[in-house]
C-alpha positions as CSV (number, residue, x, y, z in Angstrom):
1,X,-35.2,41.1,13.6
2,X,-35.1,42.0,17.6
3,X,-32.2,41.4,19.7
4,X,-31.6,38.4,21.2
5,X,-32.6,37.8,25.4
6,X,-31.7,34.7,25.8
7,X,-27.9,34.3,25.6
8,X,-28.7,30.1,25.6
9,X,-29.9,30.9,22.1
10,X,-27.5,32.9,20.4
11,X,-25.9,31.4,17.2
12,X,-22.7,31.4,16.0
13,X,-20.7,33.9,13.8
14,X,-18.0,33.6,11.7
15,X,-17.0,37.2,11.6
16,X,-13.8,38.5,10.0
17,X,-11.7,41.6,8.4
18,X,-10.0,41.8,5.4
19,X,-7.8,45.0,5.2
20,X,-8.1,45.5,1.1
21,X,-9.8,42.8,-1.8
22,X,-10.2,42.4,-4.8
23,X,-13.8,43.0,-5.6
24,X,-13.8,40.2,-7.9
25,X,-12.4,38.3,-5.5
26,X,-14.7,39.1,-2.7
27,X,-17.6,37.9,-5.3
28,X,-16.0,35.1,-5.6
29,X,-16.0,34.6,-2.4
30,X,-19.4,35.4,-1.4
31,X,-20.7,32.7,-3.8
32,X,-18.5,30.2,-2.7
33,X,-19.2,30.7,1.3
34,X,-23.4,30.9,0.1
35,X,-22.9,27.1,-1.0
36,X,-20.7,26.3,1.7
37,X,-23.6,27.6,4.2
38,X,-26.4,26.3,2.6
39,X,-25.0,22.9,2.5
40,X,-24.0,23.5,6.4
41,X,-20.4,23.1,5.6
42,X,-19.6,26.5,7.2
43,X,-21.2,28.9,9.7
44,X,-22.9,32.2,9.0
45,X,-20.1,34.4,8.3
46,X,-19.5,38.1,8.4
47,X,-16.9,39.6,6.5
48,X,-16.1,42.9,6.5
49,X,-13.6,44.5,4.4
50,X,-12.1,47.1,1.8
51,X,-12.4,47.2,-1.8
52,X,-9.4,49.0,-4.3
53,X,-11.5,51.7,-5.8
54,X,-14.7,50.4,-7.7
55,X,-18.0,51.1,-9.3
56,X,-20.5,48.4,-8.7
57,X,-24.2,48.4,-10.5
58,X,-26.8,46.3,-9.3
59,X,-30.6,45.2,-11.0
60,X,-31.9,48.9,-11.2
61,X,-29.5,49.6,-13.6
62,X,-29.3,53.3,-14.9
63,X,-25.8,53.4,-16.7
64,X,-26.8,57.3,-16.6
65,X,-26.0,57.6,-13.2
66,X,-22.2,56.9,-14.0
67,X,-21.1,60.1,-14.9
68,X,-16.9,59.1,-16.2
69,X,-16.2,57.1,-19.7
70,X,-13.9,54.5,-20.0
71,X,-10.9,56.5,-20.4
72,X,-12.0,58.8,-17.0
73,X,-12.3,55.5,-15.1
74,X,-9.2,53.7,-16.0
75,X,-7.1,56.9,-15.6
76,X,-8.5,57.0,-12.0
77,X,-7.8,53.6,-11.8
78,X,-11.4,53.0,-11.1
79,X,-13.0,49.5,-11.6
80,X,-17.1,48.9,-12.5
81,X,-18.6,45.6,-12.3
82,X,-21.9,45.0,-13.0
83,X,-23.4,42.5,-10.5
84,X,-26.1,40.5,-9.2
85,X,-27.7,42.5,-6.1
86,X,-30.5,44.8,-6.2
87,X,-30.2,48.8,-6.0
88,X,-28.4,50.9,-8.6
89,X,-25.2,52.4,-8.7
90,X,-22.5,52.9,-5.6
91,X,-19.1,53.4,-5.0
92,X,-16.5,51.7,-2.8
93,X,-13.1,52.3,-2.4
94,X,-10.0,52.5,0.8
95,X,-11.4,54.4,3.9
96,X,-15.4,52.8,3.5
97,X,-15.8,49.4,5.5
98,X,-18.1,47.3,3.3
99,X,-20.0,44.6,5.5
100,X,-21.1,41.1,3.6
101,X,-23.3,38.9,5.7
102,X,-23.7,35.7,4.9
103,X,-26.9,34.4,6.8
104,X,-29.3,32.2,6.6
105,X,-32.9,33.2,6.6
106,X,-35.3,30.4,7.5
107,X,-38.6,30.5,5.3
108,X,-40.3,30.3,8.6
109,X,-41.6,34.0,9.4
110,X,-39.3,35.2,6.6
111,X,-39.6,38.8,6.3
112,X,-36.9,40.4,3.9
113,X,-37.8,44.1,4.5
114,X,-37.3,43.6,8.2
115,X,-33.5,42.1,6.9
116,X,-32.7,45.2,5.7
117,X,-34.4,47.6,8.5
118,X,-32.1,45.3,10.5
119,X,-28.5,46.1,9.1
120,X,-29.7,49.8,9.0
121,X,-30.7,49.1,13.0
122,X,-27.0,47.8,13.1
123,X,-25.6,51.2,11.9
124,X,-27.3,53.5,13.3
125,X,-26.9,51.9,16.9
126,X,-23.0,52.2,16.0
127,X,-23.3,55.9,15.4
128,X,-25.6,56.8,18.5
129,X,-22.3,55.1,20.6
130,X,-20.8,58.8,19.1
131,X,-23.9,61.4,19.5
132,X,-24.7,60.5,15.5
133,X,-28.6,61.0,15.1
134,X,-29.3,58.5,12.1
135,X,-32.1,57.9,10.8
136,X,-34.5,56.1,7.6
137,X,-35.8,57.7,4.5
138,X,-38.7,55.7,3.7
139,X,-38.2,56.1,-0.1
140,X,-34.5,54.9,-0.3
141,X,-32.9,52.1,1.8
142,X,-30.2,52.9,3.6
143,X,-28.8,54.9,6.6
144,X,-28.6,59.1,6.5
145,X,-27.4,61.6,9.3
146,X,-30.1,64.6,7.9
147,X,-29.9,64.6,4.1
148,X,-26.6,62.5,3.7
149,X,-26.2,59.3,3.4
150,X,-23.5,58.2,5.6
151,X,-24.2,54.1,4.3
152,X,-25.5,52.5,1.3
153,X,-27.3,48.9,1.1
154,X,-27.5,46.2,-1.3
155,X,-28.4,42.9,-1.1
156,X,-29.6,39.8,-2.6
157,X,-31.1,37.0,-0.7
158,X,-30.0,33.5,-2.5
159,X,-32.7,30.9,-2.4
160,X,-31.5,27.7,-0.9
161,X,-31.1,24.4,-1.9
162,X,-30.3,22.2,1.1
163,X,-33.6,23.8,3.1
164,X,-36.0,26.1,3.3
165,X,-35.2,29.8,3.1
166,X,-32.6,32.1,2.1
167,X,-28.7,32.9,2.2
168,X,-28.2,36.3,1.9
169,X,-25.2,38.3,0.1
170,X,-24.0,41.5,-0.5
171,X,-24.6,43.7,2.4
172,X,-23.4,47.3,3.3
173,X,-21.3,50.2,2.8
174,X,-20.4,52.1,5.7
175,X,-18.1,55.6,4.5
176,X,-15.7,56.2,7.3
177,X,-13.1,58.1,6.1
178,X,-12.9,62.0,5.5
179,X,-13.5,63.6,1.8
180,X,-14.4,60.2,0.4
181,X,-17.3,61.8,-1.3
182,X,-14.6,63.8,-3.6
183,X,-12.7,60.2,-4.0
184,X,-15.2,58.6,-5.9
185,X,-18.8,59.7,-5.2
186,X,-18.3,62.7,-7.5
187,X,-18.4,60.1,-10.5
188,X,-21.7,58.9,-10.0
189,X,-25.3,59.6,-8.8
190,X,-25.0,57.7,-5.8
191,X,-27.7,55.1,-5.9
192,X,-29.6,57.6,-8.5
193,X,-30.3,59.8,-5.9
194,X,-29.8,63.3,-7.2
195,X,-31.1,65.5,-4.5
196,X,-29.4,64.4,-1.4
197,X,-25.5,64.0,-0.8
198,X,-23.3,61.7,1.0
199,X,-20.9,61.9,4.2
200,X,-18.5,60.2,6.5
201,X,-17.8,59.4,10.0
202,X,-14.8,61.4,10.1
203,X,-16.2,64.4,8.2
204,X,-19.1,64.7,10.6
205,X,-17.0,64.2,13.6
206,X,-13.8,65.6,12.6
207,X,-12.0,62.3,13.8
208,X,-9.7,60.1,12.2
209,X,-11.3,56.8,12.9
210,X,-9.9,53.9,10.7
211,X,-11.7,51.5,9.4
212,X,-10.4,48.3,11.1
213,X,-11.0,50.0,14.2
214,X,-15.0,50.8,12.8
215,X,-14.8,47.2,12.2
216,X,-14.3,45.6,15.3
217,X,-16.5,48.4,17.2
218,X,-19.6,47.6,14.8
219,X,-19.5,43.8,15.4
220,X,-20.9,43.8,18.8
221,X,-23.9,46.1,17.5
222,X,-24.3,43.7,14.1
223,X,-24.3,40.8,17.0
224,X,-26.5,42.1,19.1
225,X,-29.1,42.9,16.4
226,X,-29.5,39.7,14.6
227,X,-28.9,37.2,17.7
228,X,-25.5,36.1,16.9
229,X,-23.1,34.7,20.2
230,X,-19.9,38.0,19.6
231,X,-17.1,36.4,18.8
232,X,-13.5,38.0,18.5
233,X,-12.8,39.8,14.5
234,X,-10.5,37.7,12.8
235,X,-7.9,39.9,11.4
């Protein structure tokens, strides 16, 4: 998906921040704005937003990969929910914004692998703003600043029923906050990858940059990247 040139164009995006949900609740949500979009009740939306700590497996499910028993995860006060997007294992907790677009892909020229190049495209251009070299591994989707993976994706794209195409759900996870890898990371194989590790924005740069603030500096760049009019963060 390449940015948008002609500003007559642009769609419209219902972008907004959520400081801390549920993540039952955010589910919930998701499937309720997917039928509200497909039947053009509401616009695209973008939510972006904080979970309570949880563990959330999707379709490539490897119940290896989760390293703590029941007892380890409810005395961490941990929650796991096996759900309906594709990739394996992940974490996401206070101090990680997690992004959910809500789109909808037209079957016209649909091309699902360039959906996800494009939220990676959204990242990265975020972390070059800062001097952040981030980059693809062509194995594993995602976004990584040398070996670590700084944000996880998972999506699933929800075949419509009003018109041709797609609403996609689930989205990203973007780790902002410092040591978050020792907060909940250390209880899993992220994503089942073994070999590589994970980081932050604020352990690479040293900062203190909160995630609200991530938020409203990322929309421009998610914007931008898939064509959208910006529109101000509802907080």
């Amino acid at each position: 998906m390449a940015d948008a040139n002609n500003a007559n164009s642009l769609k419209q995006l219902d972008a907004r921040y959520i400081r801390l949900l549920e993540y039952a609740d955010a589910w919930e949500l998701q499937k309720a704005y997917v039928k509200q979009i497909d039947r053009e009740e509401r616009q695209e939306t973008l939510l972006l937003l904080q979970h309570p700590p949880t563990y959330t497996m999707g379709s490539d499910k490897h119940p290896e990969h989760l390293l703590l028993g029941e007892a380890e995860l409810k005395e961490r006060g941990i929650s796991l929910f096996q759900i309906d997007r594709g990739g394996d294992i992940t974490y996401h907790g206070p101090g990680q914004l997690v992004g959910y677009p809500l789109l909808y892909l037209d079957a016209a020229g649909l091309d699902l692998h360039a959906y996800l190049r494009s939220l990676e495209q959204v990242i990265m251009n975020w972390l070059a703003e800062y001097g952040i070299e981030a980059g693809r591994k062509p194995e594993y989707t995602g976004v990584w600043v040398g070996d670590q993976k700084i944000a996880a994706i998972g999506v699933k794209f929800n075949k419509a029923r009003h018109r041709r195409g797609f609403i996609t759900s689930h989205g990203f996870a973007l780790n902002v906050k410092a040591g978050i890898a020792a907060d909940g990371f250390s209880g899993i194989i992220p994503c089942g990858i073994e070999q590589y590790g994970v980081t932050s924005f604020n352990d690479l740069t040293g900062g203190c940059l909160s995630v609200e603030e991530t938020a409203s500096q990322l929309l421009p760049h998610f914007a931008k990247v898939f064509g959208y009019e910006l529109a101000a963060l509802i907080k």
